[in-house]
C-alpha positions, -999 to +999 in steps of 0.1 A: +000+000+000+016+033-011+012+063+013-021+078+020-031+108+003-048+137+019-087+154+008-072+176-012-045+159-025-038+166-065-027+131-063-065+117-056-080+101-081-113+083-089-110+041-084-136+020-093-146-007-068-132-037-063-154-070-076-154-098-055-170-131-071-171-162-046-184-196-053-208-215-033-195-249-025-218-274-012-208-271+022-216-238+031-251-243+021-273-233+054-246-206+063-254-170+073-239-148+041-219-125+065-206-155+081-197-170+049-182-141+036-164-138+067-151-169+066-137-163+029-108-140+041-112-113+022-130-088+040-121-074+076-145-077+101-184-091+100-198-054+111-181-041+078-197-065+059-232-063+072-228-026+062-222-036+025-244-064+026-271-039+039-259-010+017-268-039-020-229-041-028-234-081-020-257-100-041-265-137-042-275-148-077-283-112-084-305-104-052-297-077-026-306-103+009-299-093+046-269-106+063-284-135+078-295-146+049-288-184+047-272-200+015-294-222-001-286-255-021-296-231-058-271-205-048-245-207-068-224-176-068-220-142-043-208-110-058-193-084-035-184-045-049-162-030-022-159+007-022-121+018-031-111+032-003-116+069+009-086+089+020-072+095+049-085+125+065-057+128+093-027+150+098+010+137+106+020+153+141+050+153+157+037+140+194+059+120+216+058+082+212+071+052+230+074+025+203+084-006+216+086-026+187+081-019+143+088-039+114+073-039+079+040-049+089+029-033+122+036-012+152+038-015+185+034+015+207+033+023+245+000+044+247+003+076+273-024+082+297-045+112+282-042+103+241-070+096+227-066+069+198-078+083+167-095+115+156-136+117+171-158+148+174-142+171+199-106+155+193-094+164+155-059+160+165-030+155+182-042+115+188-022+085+183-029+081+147-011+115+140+015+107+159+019+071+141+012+088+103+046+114+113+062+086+125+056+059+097+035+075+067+023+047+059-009+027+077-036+004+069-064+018+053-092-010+066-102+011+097-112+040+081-106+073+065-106+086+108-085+054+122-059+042+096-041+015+111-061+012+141-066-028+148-079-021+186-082+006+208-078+020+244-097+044+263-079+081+263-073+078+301-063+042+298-018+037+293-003+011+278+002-014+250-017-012+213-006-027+181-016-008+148-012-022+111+007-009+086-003-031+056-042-040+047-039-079+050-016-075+082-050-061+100-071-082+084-050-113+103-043-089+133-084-087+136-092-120+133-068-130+163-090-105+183-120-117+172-112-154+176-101-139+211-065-155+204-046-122+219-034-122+247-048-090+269-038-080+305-048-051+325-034-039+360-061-014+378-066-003+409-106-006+420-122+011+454-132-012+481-120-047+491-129-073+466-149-106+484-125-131+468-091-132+458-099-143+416-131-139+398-153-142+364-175-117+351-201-127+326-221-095+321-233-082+285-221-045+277-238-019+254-245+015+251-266+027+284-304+029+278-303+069+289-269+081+292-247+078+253-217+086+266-212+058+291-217+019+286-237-001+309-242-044+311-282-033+313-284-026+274-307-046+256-284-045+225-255-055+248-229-084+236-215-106+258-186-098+276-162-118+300-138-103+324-114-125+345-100-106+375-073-115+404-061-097+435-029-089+432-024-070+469-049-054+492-048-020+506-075+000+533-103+008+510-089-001+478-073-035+455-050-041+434-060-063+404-049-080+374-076-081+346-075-106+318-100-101+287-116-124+267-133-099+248-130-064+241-161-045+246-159-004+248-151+003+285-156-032+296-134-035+326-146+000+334-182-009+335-180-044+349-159-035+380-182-008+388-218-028+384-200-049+405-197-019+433-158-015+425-150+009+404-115+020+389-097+048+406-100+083+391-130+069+369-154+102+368-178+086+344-185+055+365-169+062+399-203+072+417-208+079+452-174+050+458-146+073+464-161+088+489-168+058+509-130+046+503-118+080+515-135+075+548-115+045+559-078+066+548-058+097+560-064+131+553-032+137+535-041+103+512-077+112+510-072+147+491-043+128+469-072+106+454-098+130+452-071+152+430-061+123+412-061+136+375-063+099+356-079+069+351-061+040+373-061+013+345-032-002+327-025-021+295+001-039+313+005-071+284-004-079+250+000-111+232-004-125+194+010-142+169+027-121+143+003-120+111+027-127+085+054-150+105+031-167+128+058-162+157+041-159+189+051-120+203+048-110+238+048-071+246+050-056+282+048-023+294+057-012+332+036+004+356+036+041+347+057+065+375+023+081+383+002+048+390+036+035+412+041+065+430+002+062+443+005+026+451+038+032+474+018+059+494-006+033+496+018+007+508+031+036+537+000+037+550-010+001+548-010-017+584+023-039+586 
């Protein structure tokens, strides 16, 4: 993939789209069409194709269907036109940026408390994707003319590892390990209150919350399932330390789970409730005022796992606690009863 041209560009030009023609073999007969077309590797991700599938760029024998169409036993051929791609709409930036590992095909960065991923309403720049397009130039196109490159993200208060894609079929392979739920994903976080066991599942679905847009919430009725595995990792007056381990990765999952559980993530505004008040009764007046004043969210990216897409060598990235998150945990630790 050559580098991404601008809006604007003299360079743009106008593509026609690409025509994708798949056969039918017997045994996919009584398969959903987004599955199957899933399951053909050439498209990204299922939600992308139930948008073309909707949109009548995929026909079966001619007919626009819905995407849970099942094939039947007369079907013999599915024809797919994929948009070219639009261009990027995002600005190189020279931000700082920990990468901890690059090659040809992807990068590996150490994500900063306070960046938010890729451009959204209210945050046109300065996000990680401007950082990575001054860094590299080139990124995949598959996540969008806002989020080139972007395989997964992390919440803008939220540090730690991410990989990005530099080549098309590199996040194509990249995403399927997520959504097979083949990476490897640990968190480190620091929740209020004292947790009733020492490890734990939870099972709750998450989805956009019924009243509020901006936060999540397992009481959606469009929610999808989510599993968090948690363990204590050390105990403190009025707080725990925990490791989280995902199996999937739902939009503020560990944020929401932890606090419909009545433990919520330190220096979590949006889901913290009345908690941190409660926890600050049980501490010191000099700790107390630290954690109301405590200016991010207390959640870590600490590992990230996966097989590399084009070698298929298993790769292991860990990033250490950031000073800020230490720093709070040794006061904790002074303060702790010995």
């Amino acid at each position: 993939m050559g580098k991404q041209p601008f809006l604007g560009d003299s360079s743009l030009t106008t593509k026609e789209p690409e025509r994708i023609s798949l056969s039918v073999p017997a045994s996919a007969v009584g398969t959903r069409l987004d599955r199957f077309l899933q399951q053909s590797g050439k498209f990204p991700s299922r939600h992308q194709l139930q948008k073309l599938i909707v949109g009548g760029l995929a026909k079966v024998e001619g007919r626009t269907v819905k995407p849970s169409y099942r094939l039947r036993a007369t079907d013999r051929v599915v024809v797919v036109e994929v948009p070219p791609p639009v261009p990027c709409l995002c600005r190189p930036e020279k931000l700082p940026l920990e990468v901890l590992y690059h090659d040809d095909d992807l990068v590996v960065v150490n994500k900063p408390a306070g960046m938010v991923v890729h451009p959204a309403p209210g945050h046109a720049g300065s996000t990680l994707v401007n950082a990575l397009l001054d860094r590299f130039g080139d990124l995949s196109a598959v996540g969008g003319v806002q989020r080139p490159g972007i395989v997964h993200r992390l919440d803008k208060d939220t540090s730690g590892v991410l990989v990005a894609a530099k080549r098309d079929d590199v996040h194509i392979r990249l995403s399927r390990q997520f959504q097979a739920h083949q990476i490897l994903r640990q968190y480190v976080g620091l929740v209020h209150g004292s947790m009733p066991h020492w490890a734990g599942r939870i099972d709750a679905p998450v989805g956009r919350h019924p009243v509020d847009r901006k936060k999540m919430s397992t009481r959606s009725a469009r929610g999808r399932r989510a599993i968090t595995h948690w363990r204590v990792l050390e105990r403190f007056p009025g707080f725990s330390l925990l490791r989280f381990r995902l199996e999937t990765g739902r939009t503020h999952q560990i944020r929401v789970h932890l606090s419909e559980t009545g433990h919520p993530i330190l220096g979590d505004h949006l889901y913290g409730g009345r908690t941190v008040r409660r926890s600050s009764s049980v501490l010191s007046a000099e700790l107390a005022h630290s954690i109301q004043s405590f200016d991010r969210l207390f959640l870590h990216a600490q590992i990230l796992g996966f097989r590399h897409p084009s070698t298929n060598r298993p790769m292991v990235f860990c990033s250490p606690l950031p000073q800020e998150l230490s720093d709070f945990l040794g006061r904790l630790r002074e303060q702790a009863p010995r």
